[in-house]
C-alpha positions in Angstrom: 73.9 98.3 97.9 75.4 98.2 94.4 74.7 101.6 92.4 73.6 101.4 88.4 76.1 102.0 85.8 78.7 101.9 88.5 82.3 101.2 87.6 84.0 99.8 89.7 87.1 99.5 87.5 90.3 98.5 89.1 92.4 101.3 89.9 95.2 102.3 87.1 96.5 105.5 86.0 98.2 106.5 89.2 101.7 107.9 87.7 104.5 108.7 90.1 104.8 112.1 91.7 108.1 114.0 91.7 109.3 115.6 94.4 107.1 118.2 96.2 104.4 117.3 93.3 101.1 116.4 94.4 99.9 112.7 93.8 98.6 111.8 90.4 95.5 109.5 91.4 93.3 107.7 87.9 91.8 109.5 85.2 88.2 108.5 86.7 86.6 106.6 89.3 83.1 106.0 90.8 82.1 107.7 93.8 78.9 107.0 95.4 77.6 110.1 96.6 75.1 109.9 99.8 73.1 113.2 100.6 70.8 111.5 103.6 73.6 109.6 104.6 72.4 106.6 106.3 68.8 108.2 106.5 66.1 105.6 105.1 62.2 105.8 105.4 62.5 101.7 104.9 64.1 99.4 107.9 65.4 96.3 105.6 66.9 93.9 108.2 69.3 93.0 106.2 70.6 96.4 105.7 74.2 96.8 106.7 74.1 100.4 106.5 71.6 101.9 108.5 73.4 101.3 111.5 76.0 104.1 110.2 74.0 107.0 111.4 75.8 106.3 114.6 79.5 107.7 113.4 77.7 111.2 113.1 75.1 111.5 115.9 73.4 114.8 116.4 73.7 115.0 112.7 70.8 116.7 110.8 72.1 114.2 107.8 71.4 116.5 104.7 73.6 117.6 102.3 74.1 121.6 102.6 73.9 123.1 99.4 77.5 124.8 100.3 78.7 121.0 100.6 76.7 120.0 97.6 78.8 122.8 95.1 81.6 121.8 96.3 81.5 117.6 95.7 80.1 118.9 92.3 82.7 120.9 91.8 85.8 118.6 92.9 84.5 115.6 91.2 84.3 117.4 87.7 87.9 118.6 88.3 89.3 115.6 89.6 88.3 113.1 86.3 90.9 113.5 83.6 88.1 112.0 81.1 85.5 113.4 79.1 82.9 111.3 80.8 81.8 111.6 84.6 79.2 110.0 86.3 76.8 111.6 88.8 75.6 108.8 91.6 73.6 109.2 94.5 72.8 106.5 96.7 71.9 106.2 100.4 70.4 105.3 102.9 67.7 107.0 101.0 68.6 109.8 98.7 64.8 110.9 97.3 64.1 112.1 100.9 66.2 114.9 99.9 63.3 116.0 97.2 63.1 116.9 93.9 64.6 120.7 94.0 68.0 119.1 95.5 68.3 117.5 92.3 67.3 120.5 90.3 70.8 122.5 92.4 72.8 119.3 91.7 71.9 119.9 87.7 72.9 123.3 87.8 75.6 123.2 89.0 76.9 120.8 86.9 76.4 122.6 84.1 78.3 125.4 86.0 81.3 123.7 86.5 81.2 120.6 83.2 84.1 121.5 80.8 83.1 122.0 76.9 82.5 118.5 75.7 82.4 116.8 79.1 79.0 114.7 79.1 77.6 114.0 82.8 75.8 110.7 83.6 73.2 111.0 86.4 72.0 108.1 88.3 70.3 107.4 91.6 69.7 103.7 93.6 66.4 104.2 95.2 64.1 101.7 97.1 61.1 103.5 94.8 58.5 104.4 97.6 58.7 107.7 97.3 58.5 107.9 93.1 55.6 110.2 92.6 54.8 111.5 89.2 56.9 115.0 89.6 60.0 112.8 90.0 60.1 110.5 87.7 59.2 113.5 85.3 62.1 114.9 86.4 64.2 112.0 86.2 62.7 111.5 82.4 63.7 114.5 81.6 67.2 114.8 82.5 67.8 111.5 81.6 68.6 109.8 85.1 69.1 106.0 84.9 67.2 104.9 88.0 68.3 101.6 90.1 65.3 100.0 91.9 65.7 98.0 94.5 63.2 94.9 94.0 63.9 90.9 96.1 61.3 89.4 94.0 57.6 88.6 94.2 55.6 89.8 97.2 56.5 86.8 99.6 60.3 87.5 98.8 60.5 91.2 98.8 58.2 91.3 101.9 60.4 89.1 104.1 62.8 91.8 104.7 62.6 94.8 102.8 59.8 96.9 105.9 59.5 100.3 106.4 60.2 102.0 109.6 57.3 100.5 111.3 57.8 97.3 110.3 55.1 97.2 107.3 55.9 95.2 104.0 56.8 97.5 101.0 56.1 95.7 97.9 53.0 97.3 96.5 54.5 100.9 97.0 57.6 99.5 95.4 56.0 98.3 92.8 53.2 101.4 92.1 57.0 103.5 92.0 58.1 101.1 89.4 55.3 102.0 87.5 55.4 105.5 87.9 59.3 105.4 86.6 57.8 102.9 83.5 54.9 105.5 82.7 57.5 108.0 82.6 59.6 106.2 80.4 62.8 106.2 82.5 65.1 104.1 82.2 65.5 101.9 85.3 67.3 98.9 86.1 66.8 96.6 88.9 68.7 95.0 92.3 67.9 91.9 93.5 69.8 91.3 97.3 70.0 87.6 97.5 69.2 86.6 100.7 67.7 83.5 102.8 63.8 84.4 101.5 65.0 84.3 97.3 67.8 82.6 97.1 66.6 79.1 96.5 64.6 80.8 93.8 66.0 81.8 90.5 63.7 81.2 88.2 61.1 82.1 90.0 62.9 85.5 90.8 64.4 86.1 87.2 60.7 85.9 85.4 59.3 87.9 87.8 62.1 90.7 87.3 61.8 90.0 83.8 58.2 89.6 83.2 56.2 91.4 85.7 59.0 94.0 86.1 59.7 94.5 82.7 63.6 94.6 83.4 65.9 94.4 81.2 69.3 95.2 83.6 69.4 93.3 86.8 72.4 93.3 89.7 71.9 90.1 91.9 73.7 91.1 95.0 74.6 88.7 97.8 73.3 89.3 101.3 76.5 88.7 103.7 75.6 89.9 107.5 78.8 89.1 109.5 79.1 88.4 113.0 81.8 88.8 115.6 80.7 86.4 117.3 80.1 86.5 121.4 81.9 89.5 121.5 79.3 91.6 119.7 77.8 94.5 121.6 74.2 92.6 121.5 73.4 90.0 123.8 72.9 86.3 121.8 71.0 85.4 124.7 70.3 81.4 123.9 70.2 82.1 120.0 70.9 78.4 118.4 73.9 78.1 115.8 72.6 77.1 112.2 74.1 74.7 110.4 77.8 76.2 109.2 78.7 79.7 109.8 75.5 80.5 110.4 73.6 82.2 113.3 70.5 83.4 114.0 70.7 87.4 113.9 70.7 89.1 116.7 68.9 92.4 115.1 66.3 93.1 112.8 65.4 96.3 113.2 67.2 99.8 113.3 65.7 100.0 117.0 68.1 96.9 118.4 71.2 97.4 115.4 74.5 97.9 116.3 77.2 100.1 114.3 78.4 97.1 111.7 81.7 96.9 111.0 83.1 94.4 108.5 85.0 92.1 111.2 83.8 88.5 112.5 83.7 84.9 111.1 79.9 83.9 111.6 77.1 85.3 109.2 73.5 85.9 110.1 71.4 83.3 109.1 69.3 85.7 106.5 72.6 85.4 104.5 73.1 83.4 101.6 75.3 80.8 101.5 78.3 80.2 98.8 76.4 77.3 97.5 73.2 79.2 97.1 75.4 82.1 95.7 76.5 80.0 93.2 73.3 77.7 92.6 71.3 80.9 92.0 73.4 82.6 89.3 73.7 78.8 87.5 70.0 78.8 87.9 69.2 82.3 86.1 71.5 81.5 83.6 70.4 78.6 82.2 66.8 80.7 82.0 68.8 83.6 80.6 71.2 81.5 77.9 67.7 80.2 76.1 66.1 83.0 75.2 67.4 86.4 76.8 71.0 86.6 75.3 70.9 90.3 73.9 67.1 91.0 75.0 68.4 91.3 79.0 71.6 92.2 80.5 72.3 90.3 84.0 75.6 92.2 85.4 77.1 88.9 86.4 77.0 87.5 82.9 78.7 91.0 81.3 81.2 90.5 84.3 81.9 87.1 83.2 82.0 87.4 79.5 84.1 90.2 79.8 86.9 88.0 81.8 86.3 85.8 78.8 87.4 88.4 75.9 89.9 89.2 78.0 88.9 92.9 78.7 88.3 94.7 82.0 85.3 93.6 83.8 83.8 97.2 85.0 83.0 96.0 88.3 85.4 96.0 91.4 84.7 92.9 92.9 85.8 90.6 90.1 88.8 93.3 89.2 92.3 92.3 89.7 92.5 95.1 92.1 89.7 97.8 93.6 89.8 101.6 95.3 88.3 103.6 92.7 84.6 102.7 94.1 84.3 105.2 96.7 81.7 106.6 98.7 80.7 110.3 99.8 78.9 111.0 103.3 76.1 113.7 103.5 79.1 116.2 105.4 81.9 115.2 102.9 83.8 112.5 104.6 85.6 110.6 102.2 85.7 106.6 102.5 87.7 103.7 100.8 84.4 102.2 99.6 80.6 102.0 100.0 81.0 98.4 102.5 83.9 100.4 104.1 82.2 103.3 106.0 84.3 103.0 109.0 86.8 105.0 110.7 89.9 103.1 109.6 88.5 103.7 106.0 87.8 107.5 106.4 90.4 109.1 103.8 89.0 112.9 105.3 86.6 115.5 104.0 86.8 117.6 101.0 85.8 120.5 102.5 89.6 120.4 104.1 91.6 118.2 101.3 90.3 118.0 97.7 88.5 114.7 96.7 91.4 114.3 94.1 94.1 114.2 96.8 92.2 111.8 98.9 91.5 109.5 95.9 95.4 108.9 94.8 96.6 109.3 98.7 98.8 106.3 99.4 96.2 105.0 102.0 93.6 104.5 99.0 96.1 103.4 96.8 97.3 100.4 99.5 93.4 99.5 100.0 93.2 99.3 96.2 96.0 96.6 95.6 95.8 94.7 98.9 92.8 92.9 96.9 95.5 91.4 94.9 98.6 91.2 97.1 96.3 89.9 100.0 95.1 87.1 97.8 95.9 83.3 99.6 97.7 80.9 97.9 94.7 78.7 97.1 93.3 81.8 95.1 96.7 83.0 93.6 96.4 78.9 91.9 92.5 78.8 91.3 91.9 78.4 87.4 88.8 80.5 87.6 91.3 83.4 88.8 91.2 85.5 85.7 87.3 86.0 86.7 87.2 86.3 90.1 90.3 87.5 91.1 89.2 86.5 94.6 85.9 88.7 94.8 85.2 91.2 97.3 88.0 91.8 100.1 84.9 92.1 102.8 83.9 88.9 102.2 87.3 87.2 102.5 87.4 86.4 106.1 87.5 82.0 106.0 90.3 80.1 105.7 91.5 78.2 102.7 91.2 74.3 102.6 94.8 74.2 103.9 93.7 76.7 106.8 95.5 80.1 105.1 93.4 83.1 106.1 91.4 85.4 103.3 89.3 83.1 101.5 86.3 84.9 100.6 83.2 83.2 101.6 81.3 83.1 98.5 84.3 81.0 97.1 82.5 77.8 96.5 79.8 79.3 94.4 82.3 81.2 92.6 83.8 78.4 91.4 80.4 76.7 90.7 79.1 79.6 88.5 82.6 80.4 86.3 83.1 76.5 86.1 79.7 76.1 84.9 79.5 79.0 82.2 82.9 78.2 81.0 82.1 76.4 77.8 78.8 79.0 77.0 81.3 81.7 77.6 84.1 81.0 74.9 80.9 80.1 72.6 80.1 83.9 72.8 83.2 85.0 73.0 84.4 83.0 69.7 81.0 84.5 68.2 82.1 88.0 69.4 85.4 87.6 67.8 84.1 86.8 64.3 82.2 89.6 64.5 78.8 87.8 65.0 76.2 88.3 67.9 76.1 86.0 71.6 72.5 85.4 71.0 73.5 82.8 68.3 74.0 80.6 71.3 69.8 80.6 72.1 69.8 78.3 68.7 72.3 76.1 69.4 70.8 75.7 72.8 67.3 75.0 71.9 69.0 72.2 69.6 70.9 70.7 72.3 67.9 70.5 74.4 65.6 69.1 71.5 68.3 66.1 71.3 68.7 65.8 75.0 64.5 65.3 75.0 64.7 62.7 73.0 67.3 60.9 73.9 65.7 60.8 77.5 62.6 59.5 75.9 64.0 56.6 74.1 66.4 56.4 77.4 65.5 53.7 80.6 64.8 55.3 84.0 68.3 53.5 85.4 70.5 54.5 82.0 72.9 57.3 82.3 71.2 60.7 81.4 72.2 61.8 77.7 73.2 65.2 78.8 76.4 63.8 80.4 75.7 64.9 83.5 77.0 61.4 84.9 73.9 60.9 87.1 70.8 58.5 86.1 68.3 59.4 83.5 65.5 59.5 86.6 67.7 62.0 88.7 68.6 64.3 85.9 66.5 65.2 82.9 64.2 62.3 83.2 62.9 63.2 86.7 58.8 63.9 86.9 58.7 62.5 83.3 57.6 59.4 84.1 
């Protein structure tokens, strides 16, 4: 799960240490911090992380308030900015109640240099939002990430709790305790078998009956090893692709997932879903809710198109300053890396700033651009995607080179299909004028394609230039 306001930027700033001189790691970075650990009162079978209580068994899986003082503590001293963020995530960090936060906030202003401002943000599924929390969270000005798959049918489908009961209504009466509290919220949307063919559907009812105005669409990918995976498969049928019916849905039958194997689950979205979705929301999103609503994709995108840094990791040229903080102080590589080979150690023993410019984090950060295939290296939607996420690059390239990311086809899809929107708003940006001109000049685009189509035969090519007939394209249903 993706965090709000997270960073993700690529990782820079890393000078070169003299001899005997301790490493200089970047002037910031994103860590998210998880007090329950892998602790969650919900039982989403898509959830990749639950499973991760196993690498601490016996665990009580709280932060100690010793531990808590001293993350606090390191992360203020280790940013060389004026700015640092605050981000707790799980698992299911509200479990940990509202005084926790209260320590977190004083210590933070025991330890914040004069002039240092201190973001605070939290990712929370929203069942447990009662009216003293999102008080609190009003109050101190916590920008609140809600984790919503859509209307009931969609959400329900995989987002249970521990006993297997859907959660939409107590999401949603949480949702409106954060709106009656005027916190500011935005919302994550995993994109996932139940939603994916959906994006209309999905965007108005974020936007609409969710009043959100921020959204992170984030793709379900549930890989499999394979027959060599600790469950048995039993006579589970392949699906169509890469595809196979998952083995697990529940934290009861789960094992510890580890970002290795070639099949996916069959709750997983596809690349050309991937891609099909984000087209889909867009072309809702480009008539009307340029400047009113804020998709993270699009910033990403247009971003890439200005030519300045994207502020996510997974479209950045390189990655490693996304990292993610156990309940006992472990130090990983990153929040879909919470694996043994990832563990950098615990701050308790090296300081967080050592562990984030060591040379192991440093090597995980650029191997996202050195590790890119050929195929990727020539792509022309490179600048954008720089070859997305390194967990998801495990299929070969159409000439069989390893480390194609998955999602690669709707990659493509999406940058190739926002391309000429995106240098309209970047021109406009350039001249000093706002992206939402576009909404006009596509509401007179579509008024000409209308009636062209109407004056149009059935058989005639569509006026939109699409290359297909006028009854395939913009004609079909009319008639």
């Amino acid at each position: 799960m993706a965090v709000p306001g997270a960073s993700g930027a690529a990782l820079g700033g890393a000078g070169t240490p003299g001899a005997g001189a301790r490493p200089t790691g970047p002037p910031a970075f994103h860590l998210l911090a998880k007090p329950t650990g892998a602790t969650c009162n919900l039982d989403c079978a898509y959830c990749f992380f639950l499973s991760k209580e196993m690498l601490y068994p016996g665990s009580r899986f709280r932060m100690a308030d010793e531990l808590l003082e001293t993350y606090i503590r390191q992360l203020i001293e280790a940013h060389r900015v004026p700015h640092v963020t605050i981000a707790w995530q799980g698992g299911e960090p509200t479990l940990m109640g509202v005084d926790f936060f209260r320590r977190s906030l004083a210590l933070v202003e025991k330890y914040r240099r004069p002039g240092m401002t201190v973001e605070h943000t939290i990712q929370t599924n929203g069942t447990l939002i009662d009216d003293e929390l999102a008080a609190f969270f009003a109050e101190h000005d916590f920008l609140v990430g809600i984790s919503i798959d859509g209307p009931r049918a969609m959400h329900d489908a995989y987002r249970v709790d521990r006993g297997g009961a859907p959660t939409f209504d107590r999401v949603m009466q949480g949702l409106e305790t954060l709106r009656r509290h005027r916190v500011e919220y935005n919302v994550l949307t995993t994109l996932h078998r139940a939603n994916a063919d959906h994006p209309a559907e999905v965007y108005r009812f974020l936007r609409d009956d969710c009043g959100a105005r921020f959204m992170q669409f984030i793709p379900i990918i549930e890989r499999l090893p394979g027959p060599t995976i600790d469950v048995p498969l039993g006579s589970l049928e392949l699906s169509p692709g890469l595809a196979q019916k998952a083995p697990w849905r529940s934290w009861r039958d789960r094992p510890l997932y580890r970002q290795e194997g070639s099949l996916v689950t069959d709750r997983s979205v596809t690349a050309e879903q991937y891609g099909s979705f984000l087209v889909g929301v867009f072309e809702e999103w480009v008539r009307r809710d340029i400047g009113e609503v804020y998709v993270q994709m699009f910033d990403v995108a247009l971003a890439s198109w200005v030519g300045e840094p994207t502020g996510l990791c997974i479209h950045s040229e390189t990655c490693g300053t996304a990292l993610a903080l156990e309940h006992n102080g472990d130090l990983y590589s990153c929040d879909h890396f919470v694996e043994d080979a990832y563990r950098l150690g615990n701050i308790t023993e090296t300081p967080m700033a050592e562990l984030v410019a060591s040379p192991q984090q440093r090597a995980f950060g650029l191997a996202k651009r050195d590790a890119l295939p050929r195929y990727c290296v020539d792509c022309d939607v490179r600048f954008a995607c720089h070859g997305g996420c390194p967990k998801d690059r495990f299929i070969e390239t159409p000439d069989g080179e390893p480390g194609l990311n998955y999602l690669c086809a709707g990659y493509k899809a999406f940058f190739h299909h926002v391309d000429r929107p995106m240098r309209a708003m970047a021109e406009l940006l350039r001249q000093g004028r706002a992206p939402s001109e576009l909404v006009a000049r596509y509401a007179a685009e579509d008024t000409r394609i209308r009636e062209a189509v109407e004056k149009a035969g059935r058989n005639d090519p569509c006026p939109c230039g699409s290359g297909r007939k006028v009854k395939h394209c913009h004609g079909a249903g009319a008639r």
